[in-house]
C-alpha positions, -999 to +999 in steps of 0.1 A: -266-344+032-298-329+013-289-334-023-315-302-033-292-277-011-257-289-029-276-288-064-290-254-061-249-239-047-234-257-078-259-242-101-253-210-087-217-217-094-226-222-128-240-196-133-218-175-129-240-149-102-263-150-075-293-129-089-315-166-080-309-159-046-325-124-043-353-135-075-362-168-051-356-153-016-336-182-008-317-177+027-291-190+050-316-208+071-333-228+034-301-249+040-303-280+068-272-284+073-238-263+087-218-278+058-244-260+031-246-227+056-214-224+050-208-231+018-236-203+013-215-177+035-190-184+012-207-177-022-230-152-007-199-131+011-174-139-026-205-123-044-209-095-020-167-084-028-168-089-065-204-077-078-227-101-079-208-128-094-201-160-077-168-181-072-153-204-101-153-243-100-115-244-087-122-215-059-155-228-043-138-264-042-109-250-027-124-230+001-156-256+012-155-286+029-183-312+032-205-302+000-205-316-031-201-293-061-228-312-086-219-302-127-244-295-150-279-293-130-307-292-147-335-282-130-341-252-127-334-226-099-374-220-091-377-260-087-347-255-066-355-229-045-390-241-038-379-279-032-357-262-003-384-238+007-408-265+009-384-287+033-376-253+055-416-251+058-419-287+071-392-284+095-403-253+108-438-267+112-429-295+131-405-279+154-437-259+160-457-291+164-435-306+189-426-277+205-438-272+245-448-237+240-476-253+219-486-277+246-485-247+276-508-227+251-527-258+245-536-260+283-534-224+287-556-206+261-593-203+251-601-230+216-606-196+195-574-184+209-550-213+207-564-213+168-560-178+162-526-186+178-519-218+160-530-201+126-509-166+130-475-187+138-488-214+106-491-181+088-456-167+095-442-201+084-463-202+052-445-163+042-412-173+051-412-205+027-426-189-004-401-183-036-403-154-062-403-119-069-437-113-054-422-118-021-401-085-025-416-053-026-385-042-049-347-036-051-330-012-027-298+003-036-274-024-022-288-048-045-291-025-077-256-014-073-244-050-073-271-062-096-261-035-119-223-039-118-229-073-128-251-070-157-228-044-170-198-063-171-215-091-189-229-065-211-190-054-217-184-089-224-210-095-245-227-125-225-259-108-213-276-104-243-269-117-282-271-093-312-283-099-349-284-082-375-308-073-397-306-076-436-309-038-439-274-021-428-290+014-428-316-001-405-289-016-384-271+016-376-306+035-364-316+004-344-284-015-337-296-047-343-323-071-325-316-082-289-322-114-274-350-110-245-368-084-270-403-085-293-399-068-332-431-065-348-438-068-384-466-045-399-480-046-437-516-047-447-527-080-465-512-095-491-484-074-489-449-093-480-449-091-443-441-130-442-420-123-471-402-102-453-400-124-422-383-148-446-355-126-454-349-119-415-348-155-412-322-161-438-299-132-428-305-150-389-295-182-403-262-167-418-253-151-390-255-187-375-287-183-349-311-216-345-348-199-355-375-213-344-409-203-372-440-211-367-459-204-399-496-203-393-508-193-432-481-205-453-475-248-455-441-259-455-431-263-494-440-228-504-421-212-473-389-232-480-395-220-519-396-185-507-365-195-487-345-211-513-352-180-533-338-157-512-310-176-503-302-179-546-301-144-547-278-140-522-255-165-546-268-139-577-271-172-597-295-152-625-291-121-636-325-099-649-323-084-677-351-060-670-337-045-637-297-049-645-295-072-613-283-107-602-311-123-589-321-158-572-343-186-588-375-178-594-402-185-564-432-191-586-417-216-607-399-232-574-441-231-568-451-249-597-424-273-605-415-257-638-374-252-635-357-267-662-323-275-676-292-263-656-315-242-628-333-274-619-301-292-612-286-264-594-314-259-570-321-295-568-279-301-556-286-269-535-312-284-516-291-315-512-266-294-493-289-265-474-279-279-440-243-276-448-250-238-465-262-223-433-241-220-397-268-219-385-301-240-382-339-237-391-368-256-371-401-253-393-440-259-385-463-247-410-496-245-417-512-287-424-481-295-405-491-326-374-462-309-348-477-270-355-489-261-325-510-229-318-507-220-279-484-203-255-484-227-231-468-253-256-443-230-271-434-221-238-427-257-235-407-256-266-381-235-255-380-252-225-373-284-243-349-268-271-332-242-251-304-238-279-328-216-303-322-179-304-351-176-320-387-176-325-406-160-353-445-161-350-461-154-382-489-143-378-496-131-340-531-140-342-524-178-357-521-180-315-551-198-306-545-176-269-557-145-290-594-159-293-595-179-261-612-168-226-597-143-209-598-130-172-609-094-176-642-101-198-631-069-220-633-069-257-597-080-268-591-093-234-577-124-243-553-108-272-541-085-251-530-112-225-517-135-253-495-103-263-483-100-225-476-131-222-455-135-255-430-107-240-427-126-209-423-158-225-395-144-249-381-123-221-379-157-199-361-173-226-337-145-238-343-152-273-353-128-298-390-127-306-403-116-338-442-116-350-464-107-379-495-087-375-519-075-403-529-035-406-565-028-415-564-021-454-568+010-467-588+013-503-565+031-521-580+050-555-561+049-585-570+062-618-567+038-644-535+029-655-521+044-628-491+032-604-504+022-567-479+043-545-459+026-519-474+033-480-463+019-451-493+013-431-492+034-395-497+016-362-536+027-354-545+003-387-532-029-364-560-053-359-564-075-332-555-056-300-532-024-290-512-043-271-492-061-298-481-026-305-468-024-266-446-050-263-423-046-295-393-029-286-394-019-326-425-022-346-413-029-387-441-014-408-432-027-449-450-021-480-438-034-519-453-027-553-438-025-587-402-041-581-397-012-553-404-019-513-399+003-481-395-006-444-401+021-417-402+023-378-431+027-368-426+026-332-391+026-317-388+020-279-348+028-284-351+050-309-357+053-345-388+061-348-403+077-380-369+062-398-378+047-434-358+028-462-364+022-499-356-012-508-354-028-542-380-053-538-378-084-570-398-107-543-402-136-570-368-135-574-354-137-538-346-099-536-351-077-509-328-056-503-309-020-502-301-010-534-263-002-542-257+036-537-230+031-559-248+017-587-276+044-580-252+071-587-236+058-619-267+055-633-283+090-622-249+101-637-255+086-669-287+099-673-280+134-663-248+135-684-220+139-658 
């Protein structure tokens, strides 16, 4: 019995569908023997009856005979799938080989026929045995329907995609959230908080209990974690500022320099202590000086592959990729940023995590008199350096600007809508907040003022 045939069914039974049968154009025929045909018949005609979705443990057990269901495979369905190809392609070809139509054409046929012969029937043998997509022209209507009645039930189940939130709840209702299999863009000229920002994403991720994945490419390790343990302070309002009337988190620059003293330096010090216990969910850092930072596609691909629990993966920033300034195929200007940016959304599509990069806007020179206030301005998307298509591949592109204890987030591009949609945040950055301000609060105060 081919062990390849029996892992591939069992994985399908795992998984719960048999979209790796259509995606890999594996057939009846891939499988050597009658006891795997029919096991196949079997999933294949359950799947056909109930949308897509294949047989459980106890069914499949109880309706084949001669196939061991295999728990827990780990390959992968396109090692699968071409390990059974590649053994249909050898049997085919030497059934052909031995066959005694061969040797009558052998005999029979011109040396530049038999060839042309020999190499049209290798050919046909060669197309049937490939795997992938590419073999398909596209989807007809048969398989949409059922493809489609699938994903929608494990959409109305919640199992085809995750949702978090972000820190903003106003943001949330316009956006509904960031969806695993999807790239967010983060947008601020330089210097102004867009891996600031990042950070606070990262901590509302972490309580909402995802594993995230950052690769920090500009900041080292001890002044993200300060920027961090900040934020995370302020969520536990630990201070309170006397100048702005809010609770606030330990200060970042003196996290920085070392210079907490008295009761704030325990606390943080005991809060450190217990940070893995303080978050469901789990961080995995490399930052800049860091020996396991790596800087290519290739290698975070890898990474997922390896750690296929994160949910995941902030890049910060796009161009710390060293795919953005490497060779590229088209020998256009940009080429090779523009393929590192297709490739990220495949590779966070192929994972089903939820991507999330930085990327710096051009800067503007913006005049002020003397004394004055620099205005908040959220950068727009035709300031992004490196290449257009960073912009493409975000299903939401953040644009965020800060000054003067006040900050503002907009959509800049919304592939699901929300575009054009802005928030004003109260922005005390040294202090761990970023945030919405209280409505509440806003009111009793304009109320006061005013006199009502």
């Amino acid at each position: 019995m081919a062990v390849t045939g029996q892992q591939l069914l069992s994985k399908l039974i795992d998984a719960g569908t048999t979209q790796a049968l259509a995606k890999y154009n594996v057939k009846r025929s891939d499988f050597p023997t009658p006891a795997e045909q029919a096991a196949f018949d079997f999933i294949d005609g359950y799947a056909k009856e109930n949308g897509g979705a294949t047989p459980s443990y106890a069914t499949f057990v109880a309706n084949v005979r001669n196939v061991t269901y295999i728990p827990e495979v780990t390959d992968s369905f396109e090692y699968l799938a071409g390990q059974l190809k590649d053994a249909t392609g050898k049997r085919e070809l030497a059934a052909l080989l031995n066959s005694p139509e061969l040797e009558r054409d052998f005999d029979a046929l011109s040396t530049e026929s038999f060839i042309n012969s020999l190499t049209e029937r290798a050919n046909q043998i060669k197309i049937k045995t490939r795997t992938g997509v590419s073999e398909k022209t596209g989807n007809s209507f048969k398989e949409l329907s059922q493809m489609f009645s699938y994903e929608y039930e494990q959409r109305k189940l919640g199992k085809s995609f995750t949702l978090w939130r972000t820190p903003f709840e106003s943001l949330n209702a316009e956006i509904g959230g960031l969806y695993s299999g999807d790239v967010y863009g983060i947008m601020a000229e330089s210097g102004r908080g867009k891996t600031y920002l990042s950070a606070v994403i990262v901590d509302s991720l972490l309580r909402q209990g995802a594993n995230v994945f950052v690769k920090s490419y500009e900041v080292k390790w001890y002044s993200w974690i300060s920027r961090l343990l900040s934020i995370a302070t302020a969520h536990e309002e630990v201070l309170t500022s006397d100048e702005h009337k809010v609770n606030v988190g330990v200060p970042n620059k003196e996290i920085l320099s070392g210079a907490l003293e008295g009761d704030i330096e325990g606390y943080l010090l005991d809060f450190v202590a217990k940070i893995n216990d303080y978050y469901p969910g789990n961080l995995i850092l490399q930052a800049k000086g860091d020996a396991e930072l790596t800087r290519t596609l290739d290698e975070l691909d890898r990474e997922l592959t390896d750690h296929p629990e994160i949910d995941v993966v902030v890049v910060d920033p796009f161009y710390g990729l060293s795919d953005v300034y490497g060779r590229n195929s088209n020998k256009t200007t940009g080429g090779a940023a523009e393929q590192a940016a297709r490739r990220l959304e495949s590779i966070i599509g192929a994972h089903d995590v939820v991507g999330i990069y930085t990327i710096q806007a051009n800067t503007e020179k913006q005049e002020t008199e003397d004394g004055a206030v620099r205005e908040i301005k959220l950068p727009k998307r035709d300031q992004v350096k490196t290449t257009k298509a960073v912009l493409e591949i975000a299903t939401n592109l953040f644009a965020f600007d800060a000054v003067n204890g006040m900050g503002k987030i907009g959509v800049e591009k919304g592939r699901n809508g929300g575009e054009g949609f802005a928030i004003e945040l109260l922005a005390l950055m040294d202090y761990g907040v970023l945030r919405e301000p209280d409505r509440r609060v806003q009111a009793e105060q304009f109320a006061s003022v005013s006199g009502f």
